[in-house]
N, C-alpha and C positions, 0 to 999 in steps of 0.2 A: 452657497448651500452649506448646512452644516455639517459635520465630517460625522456626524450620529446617525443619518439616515443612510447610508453606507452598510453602516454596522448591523441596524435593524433589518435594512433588504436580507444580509446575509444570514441574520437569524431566522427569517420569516423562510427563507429559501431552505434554508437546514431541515429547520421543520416539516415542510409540507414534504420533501424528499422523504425523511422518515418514515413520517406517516404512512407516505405510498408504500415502501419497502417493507414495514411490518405488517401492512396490509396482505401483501400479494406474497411474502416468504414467510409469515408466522410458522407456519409449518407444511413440512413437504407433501407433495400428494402421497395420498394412498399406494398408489404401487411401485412410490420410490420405497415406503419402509422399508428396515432392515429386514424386518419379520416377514417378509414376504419374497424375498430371494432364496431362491437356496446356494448352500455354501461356498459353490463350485463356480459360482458366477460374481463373486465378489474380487476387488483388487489384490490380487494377490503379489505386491510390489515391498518392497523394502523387506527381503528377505523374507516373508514370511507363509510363502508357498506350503502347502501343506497341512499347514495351521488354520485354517479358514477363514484366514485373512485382517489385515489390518483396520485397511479402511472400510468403515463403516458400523467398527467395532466399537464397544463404550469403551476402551481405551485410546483407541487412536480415535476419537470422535471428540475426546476430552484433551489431548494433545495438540491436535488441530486450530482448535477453537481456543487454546491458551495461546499460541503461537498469534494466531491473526489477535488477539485483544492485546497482549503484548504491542505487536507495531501499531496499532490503533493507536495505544494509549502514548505513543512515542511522538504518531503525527499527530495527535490532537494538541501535543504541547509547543511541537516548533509553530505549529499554524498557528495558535493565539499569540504567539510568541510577533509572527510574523503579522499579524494582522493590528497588534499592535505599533508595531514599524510602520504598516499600511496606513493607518491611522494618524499617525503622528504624535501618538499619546506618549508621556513623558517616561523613561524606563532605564532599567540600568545599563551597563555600559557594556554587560556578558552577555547581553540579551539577544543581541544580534549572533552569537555563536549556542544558542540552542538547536536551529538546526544541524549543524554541521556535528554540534555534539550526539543529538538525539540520532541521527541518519548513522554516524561513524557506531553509536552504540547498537542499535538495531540490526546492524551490517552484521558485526563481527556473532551476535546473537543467533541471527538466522544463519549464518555459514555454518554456527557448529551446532547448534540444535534446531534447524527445523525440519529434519526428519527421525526420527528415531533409529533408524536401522542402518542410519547411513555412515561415511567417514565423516567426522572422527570420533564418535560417541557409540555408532552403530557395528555390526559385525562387519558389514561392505569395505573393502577395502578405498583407495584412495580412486584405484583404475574403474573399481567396480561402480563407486558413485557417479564420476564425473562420465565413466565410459561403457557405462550400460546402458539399457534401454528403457529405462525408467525415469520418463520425462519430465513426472512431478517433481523427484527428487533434483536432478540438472534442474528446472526451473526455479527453485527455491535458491538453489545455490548462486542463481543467475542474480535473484534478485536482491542475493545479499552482498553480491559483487559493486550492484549498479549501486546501491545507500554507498558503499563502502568510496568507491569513484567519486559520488557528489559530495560527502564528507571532507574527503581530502581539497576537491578544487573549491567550495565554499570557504573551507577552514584559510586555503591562499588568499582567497578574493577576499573577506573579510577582517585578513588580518595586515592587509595592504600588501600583498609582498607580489599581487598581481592586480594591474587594474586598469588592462583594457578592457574594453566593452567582450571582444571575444568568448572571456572565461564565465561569461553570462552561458555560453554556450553548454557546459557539461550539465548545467542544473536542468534545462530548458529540455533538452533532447534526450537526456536518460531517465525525466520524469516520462516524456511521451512514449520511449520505448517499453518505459516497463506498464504503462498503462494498455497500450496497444498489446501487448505479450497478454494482460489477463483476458482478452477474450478470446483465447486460444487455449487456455493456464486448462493443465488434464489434471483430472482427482480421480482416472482410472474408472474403475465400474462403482463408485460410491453409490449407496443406495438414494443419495439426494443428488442425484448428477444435476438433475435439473434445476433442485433449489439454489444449488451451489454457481452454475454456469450462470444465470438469473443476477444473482450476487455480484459477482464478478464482472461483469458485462458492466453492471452501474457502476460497480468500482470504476471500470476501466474507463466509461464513458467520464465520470468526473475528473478522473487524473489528466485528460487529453485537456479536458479543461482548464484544468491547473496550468498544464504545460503552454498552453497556448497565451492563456493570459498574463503569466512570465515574462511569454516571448515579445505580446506588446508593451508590456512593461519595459523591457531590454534595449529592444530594439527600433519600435515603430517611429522613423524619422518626421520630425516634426508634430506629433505629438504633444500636444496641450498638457498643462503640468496637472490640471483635472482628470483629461482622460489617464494619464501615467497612474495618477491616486488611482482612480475606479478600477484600473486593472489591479495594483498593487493587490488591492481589497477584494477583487475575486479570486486574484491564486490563492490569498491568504484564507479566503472562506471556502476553498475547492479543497486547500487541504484541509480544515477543518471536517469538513462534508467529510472526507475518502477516513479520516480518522474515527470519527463517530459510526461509520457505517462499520470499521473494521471490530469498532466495541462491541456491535449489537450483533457482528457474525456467528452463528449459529445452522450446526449441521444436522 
């Protein structure tokens, strides 16, 4: 079989996913608008009580959405990155340290901006971020924890200084946790609760996919050196997928 039709499955899959998604989230219903809340009912997190709130505001609606296109645009580059590994197509020698690069750069990104009001760009202090009760903020932080984790153990396993099969293990199971985390992931009272949990949920559903097909890549003993490729080729096209979907997020 030639190693092209692989590639095209994963495009033909990318696509019809899109499609669905702009279909069914082009825009939120009716009585998510913002215009249709009153004030007192919106998220009133990352400080800004009193002010009639953040989320759902054309600035933090415009923050948000820079944020998620950002890490989009980060997995879209390890996953072609990686799907060219998948493939076998000829490539440079740094090539195989784009995730670990892009994941270590996304990390350190979202720890310190992805929430505006939070530590250490925001008023909150350090106890206030991590030790309030504002889940969105902790979650974001979480997940700039876990890039930051796969960054570092990729960057070992990649640059030989570890290479048992084991350290397969931090990429595999911290993609799956933080994939399992977004369909739980709070946006508070945003006026697009719905459009956003929607979103998310696919996110999450691809990531598990991701992680899974990792894991047979990794691990499945006795394993054909074809089946090893065709998973290679779906974590590389699952991350592709979770990166394109983070480009077209919109709240």
């Amino acid at each position: 079989m030639k190693w092209g039709n692989p590639l095209l499955s994963v495009l033909l899959l990318v696509g019809v996913l899109l499609a669905w998604h702009a279909a069914v989230c082009a825009e939120p219903a009716p009585e998510y608008q913002q215009a249709s809340l009153p004030t007192d009912t919106k998220h009133k997190a990352h400080g800004m009580e009193g002010s009639g709130g953040w989320e759902g505001s054309a600035e933090g609606i415009a923050y948000s959405e820079f944020n998620h296109h950002v890490t989009g645009l980060s997995d879209l580059l390890f996953g072609l990155a990686e799907l060219a590994n998948a493939l076998q197509y000829p490539q440079l020698v740094w090539a195989r340290f784009v995730l670990p690069g892009a994941l270590g750069i996304t990390g350190v990104y979202l720890f310190v901006w992805s929430d505006h009001d939070a530590w250490p760009i925001g008023s909150l202090s350090f106890a206030e971020t991590f030790g309030g009760d504002d889940l969105e903020i902790i979650e974001h932080k979480l997940y700039s924890l876990l890039a930051l984790a796969i960054s570092m153990c990729e960057t070992l396993r990649r640059t030989g200084r570890v290479r048992h099969p084991v350290w397969a293990a931090p990429l595999v199971f911290l993609v799956l946790i933080g994939s399992l985390l977004l369909f739980v992931h709070s946006h508070g009272n945003h006026p697009a609760t719905v459009k956003i949990e929607l979103h998310h949920a696919l996110l999450g559903t691809v990531g598990v996919c991701a992680a899974l097909s990792k894991a047979v890549a990794s691990w499945m003993p006795g394993a054909s050196q074809q089946l090893v490729k065709w998973a290679e080729v779906a974590w590389a096209g699952s991350v592709i997928l979770f990166g394109l979907l983070l480009l077209v997020y919109s709240e």
